[in-house]
N, C-alpha and C positions, 0 to 999 in steps of 0.2 A: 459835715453838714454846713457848716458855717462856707467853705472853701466852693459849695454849691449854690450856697445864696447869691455869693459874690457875684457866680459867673450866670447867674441868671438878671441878676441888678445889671450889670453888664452888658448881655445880652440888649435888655433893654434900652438901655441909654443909647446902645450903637445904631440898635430901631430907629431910634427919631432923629439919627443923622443922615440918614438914608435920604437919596434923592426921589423923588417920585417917579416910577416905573410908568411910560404911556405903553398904554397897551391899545395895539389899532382891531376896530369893527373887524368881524371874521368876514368873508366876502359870503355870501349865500351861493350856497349849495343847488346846482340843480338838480332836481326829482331825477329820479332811475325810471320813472319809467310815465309816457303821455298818456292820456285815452284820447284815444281814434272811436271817429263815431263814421260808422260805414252803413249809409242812408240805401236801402234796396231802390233801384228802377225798375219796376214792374213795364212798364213800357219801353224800356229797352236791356230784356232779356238778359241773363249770361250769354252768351255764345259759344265758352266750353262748359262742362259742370264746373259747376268751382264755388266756394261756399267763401263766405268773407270772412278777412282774417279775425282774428280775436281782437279787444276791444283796448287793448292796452299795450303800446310799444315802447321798447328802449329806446329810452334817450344817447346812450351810452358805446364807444366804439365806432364799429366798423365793419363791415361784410363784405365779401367778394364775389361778384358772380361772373360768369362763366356764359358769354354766347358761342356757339358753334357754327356759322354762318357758311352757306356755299361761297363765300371769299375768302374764309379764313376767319379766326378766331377775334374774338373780343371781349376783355377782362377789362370789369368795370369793379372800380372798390365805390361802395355807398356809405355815407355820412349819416349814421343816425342822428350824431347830435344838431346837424344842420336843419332836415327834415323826418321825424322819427314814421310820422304815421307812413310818408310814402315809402319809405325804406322796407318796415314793416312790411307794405300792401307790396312791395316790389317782390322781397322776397317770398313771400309767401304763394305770391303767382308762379313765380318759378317752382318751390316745391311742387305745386300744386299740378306743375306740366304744363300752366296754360298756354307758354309760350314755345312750346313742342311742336315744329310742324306748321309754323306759320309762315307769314311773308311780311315782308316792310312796303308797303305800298306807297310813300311820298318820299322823294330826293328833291330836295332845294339846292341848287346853285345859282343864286343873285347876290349882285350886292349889300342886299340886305342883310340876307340869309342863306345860311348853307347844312342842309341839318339833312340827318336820314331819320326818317320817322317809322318806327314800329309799333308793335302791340295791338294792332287791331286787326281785327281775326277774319271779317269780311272784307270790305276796302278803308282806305282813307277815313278814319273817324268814325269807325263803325264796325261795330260788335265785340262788346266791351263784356266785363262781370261779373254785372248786374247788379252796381251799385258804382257809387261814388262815396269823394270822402274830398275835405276843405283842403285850400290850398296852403302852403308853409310860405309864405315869402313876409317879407322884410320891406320892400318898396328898394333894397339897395343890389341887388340879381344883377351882376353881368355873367355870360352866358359865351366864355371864349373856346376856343379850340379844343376839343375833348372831353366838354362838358356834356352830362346827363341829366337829361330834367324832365319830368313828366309833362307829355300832352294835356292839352284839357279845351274843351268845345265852352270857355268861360267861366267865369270864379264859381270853387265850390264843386267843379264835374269831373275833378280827377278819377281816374280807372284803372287803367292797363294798358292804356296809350302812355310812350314816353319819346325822346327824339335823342338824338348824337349829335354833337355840332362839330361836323368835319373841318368847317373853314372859322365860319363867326358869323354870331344871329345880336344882328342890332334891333333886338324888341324889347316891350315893355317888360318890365320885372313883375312878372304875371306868374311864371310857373316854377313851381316847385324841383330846388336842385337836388336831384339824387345822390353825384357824386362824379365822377371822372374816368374816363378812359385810364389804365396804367399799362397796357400792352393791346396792341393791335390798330392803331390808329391808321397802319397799311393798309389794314382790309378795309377803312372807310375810304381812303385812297384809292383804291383799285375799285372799287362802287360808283363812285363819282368820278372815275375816269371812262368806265363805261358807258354813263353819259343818262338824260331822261330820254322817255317817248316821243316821238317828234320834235325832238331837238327844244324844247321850253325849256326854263327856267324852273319850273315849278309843277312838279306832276310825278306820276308813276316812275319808276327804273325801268332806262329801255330794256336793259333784261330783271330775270325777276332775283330779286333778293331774297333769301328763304335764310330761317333759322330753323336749322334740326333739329339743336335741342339748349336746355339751359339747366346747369347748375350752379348752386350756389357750392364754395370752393372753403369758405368758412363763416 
């Protein structure tokens, strides 16, 4: 008993020679998962059925999707943690088929911009669905070689519109980055070697760019 005491008196004395431990702030945790709030357009319709996605997306990871292009293939990985709701709405289109069967209606080759624009189901900027959802950026967006970022006709009107930047798009840090080409940046090559409609800069593919079909891959 006695031989117990000691080594707890002991104990104690060694305590208050002890240096003081700094222990640093834990860094904050970001949330698993956003709410996305996906506003209906009654005046501008779905264009396929297609219901909106559910109201809460992962912040978290990574997805693959899967284009099937009359050019050849294009695997794009998306960033939830960069932009969750678009990722979210991206996928979720693809499940949904909406992008089965469509066409790219805008190729840009200028010095500004070099981008092939898909997702809209009638032409250029037009037949989206049937809603929108806010934009994810930063004010800090560059937008180089194989980036994927969603269209949008102005802050706040993301859809189903999104673009490829085959060369480099010197614009404002306005739209929402999905994520990156990681195979197929040939088939954007061979697109834009084909050339635009009348020889412009800015317009239709003189021939037509069609995606068969899309899955997402994980």
């Amino acid at each position: 008993m006695k031989l117990l005491r000691g080594i707890v008196v002991m104990a104690v004395g060694l305590s208050g020679l002890a240096a003081p431990v700094s222990v640093a702030a834990a860094e904050p945790v970001a949330a698993p998962v956003k709410h996305c709030e996906f506003i209906p357009t009654p005046d501008n319709p779905a264009a396929k059925p297609v219901h909106p996605p559910r109201p809460t997306a992962s912040t978290r990871g990574t997805a693959t999707v899967y284009l099937q292009t009359n050019y050849g293939p294009v695997v794009i990985d998306l960033d939830r943690g960069n932009a969750s709701c678009a990722v979210h709405n991206f996928t979720h289109l693809v499940r949904s088929l909406f992008y089965n069967a469509t066409q790219c209606f805008r190729l840009t080759n200028s010095a500004r911009l070099g981008v092939l624009q898909c997702g809209d189901i009638y032409r250029a900027e037009e037949g989206g669905p049937g809603y929108r959802f806010a934009d994810e950026v930063t004010g800090a967006e560059t937008y180089p070689r194989g980036t994927v970022a969603m269209g949008n006709q102005g802050p706040g009107t993301n859809g189903s519109e999104f673009f490829i930047v085959h060369s480099h798009a010197n614009i404002a840090p306005a739209y929402s980055v999905l994520g990156h080409v990681t195979h197929g940046m040939e088939t954007l090559d061979r697109i834009v070697a084909a050339g635009i409609a009348d020889g412009a800069t800015d317009g239709l593919p003189k021939y037509p760019v069609r995606i068969y079909f899309a899955f997402q891959l994980r």
